[in-house]
C-alpha positions in Angstrom: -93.7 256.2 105.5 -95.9 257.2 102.3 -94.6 259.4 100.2 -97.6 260.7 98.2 -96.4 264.0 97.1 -93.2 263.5 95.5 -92.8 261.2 91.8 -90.6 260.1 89.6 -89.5 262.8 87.3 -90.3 265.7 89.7 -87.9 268.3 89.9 -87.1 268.7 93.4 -84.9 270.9 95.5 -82.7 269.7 98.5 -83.5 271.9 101.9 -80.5 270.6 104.2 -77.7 268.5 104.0 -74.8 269.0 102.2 -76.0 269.5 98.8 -78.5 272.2 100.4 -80.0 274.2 97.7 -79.3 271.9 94.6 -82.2 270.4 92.3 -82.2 267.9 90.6 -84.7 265.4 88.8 -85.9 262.1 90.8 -84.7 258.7 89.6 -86.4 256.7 92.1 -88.9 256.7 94.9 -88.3 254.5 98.0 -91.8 254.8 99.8 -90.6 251.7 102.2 -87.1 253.4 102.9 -88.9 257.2 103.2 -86.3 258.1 100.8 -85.9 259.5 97.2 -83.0 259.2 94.7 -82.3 262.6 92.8 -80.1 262.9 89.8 -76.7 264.9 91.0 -77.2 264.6 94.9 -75.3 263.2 97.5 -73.2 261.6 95.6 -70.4 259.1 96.9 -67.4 256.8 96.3 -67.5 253.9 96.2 -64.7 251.0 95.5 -65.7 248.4 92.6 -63.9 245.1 93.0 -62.7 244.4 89.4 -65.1 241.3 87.9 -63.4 240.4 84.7 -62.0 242.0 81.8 -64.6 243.6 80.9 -65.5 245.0 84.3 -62.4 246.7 85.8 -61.9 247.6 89.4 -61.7 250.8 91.2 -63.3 253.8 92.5 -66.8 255.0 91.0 -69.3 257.7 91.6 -72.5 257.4 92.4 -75.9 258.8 93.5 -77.5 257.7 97.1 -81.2 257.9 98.3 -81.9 260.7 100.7 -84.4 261.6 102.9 -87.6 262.6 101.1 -88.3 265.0 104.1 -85.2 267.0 103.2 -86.5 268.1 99.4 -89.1 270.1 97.9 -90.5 269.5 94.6 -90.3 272.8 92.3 -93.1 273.8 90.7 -93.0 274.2 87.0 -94.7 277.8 87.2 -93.3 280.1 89.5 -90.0 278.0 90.1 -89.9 277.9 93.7 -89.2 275.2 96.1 -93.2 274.5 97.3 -95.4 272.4 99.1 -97.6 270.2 97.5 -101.2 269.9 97.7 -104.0 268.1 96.3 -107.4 269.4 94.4 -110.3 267.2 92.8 -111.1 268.0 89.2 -114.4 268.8 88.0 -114.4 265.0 86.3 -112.9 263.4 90.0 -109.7 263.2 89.2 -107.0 264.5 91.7 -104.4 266.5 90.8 -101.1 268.4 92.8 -101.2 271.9 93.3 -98.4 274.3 94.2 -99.4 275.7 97.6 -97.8 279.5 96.3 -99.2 280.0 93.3 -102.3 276.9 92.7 -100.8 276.0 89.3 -100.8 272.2 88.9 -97.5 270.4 89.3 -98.9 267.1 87.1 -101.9 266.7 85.0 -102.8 263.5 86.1 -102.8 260.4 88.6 -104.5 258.8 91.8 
């Protein structure tokens, strides 16, 4: 699955799931997987075998991938969960648009 409309560094909103209606910045996108990692979400425990003494055992928090269908990136003008769509520049370049309001979401990329 290609995941052309969400980056690293968006600010994205979950739609479903559990943590329905959070947002939270991407860490990581996972085009192969069709998932994204998002600062805050769906977070889990997990047990850590201790390695050492300087790595001790036990029970840490962390952050899972999650569908990428299940967020919506934010746009930085009106602040709303939007689609995203794409626009050529009067130079050829292509930028993402919010599909509300037509502000661009990024200045830049391919």
């Amino acid at each position: 699955m290609k995941i052309k409309k969400i980056k690293k560094g968006d600010l994205v909103q979950v739609l479903r799931g559990k943590d329905k209606g959070k947002q939270g910045k991407v860490l990581a996108v996972l085009p192969k997987k069709g998932k994204v990692l998002v600062e805050g979400v769906n977070k889990v425990k997990k047990h850590v075998k201790a390695r050492g003494p300087k790595q001790p055992g036990g029970i840490v928090e962390i952050e899972k991938p999650i569908w990428a269908a299940a967020v919506a990136v934010v746009c930085p003008h009106c602040k709303k969960p939007t689609r995203v769509g794409f626009q050529i520049g009067k130079n050829g370049d292509k930028h993402r648009v919010c599909r509300r309001c037509q502000g661009l979401i990024d200045e830049g990329g391919k």
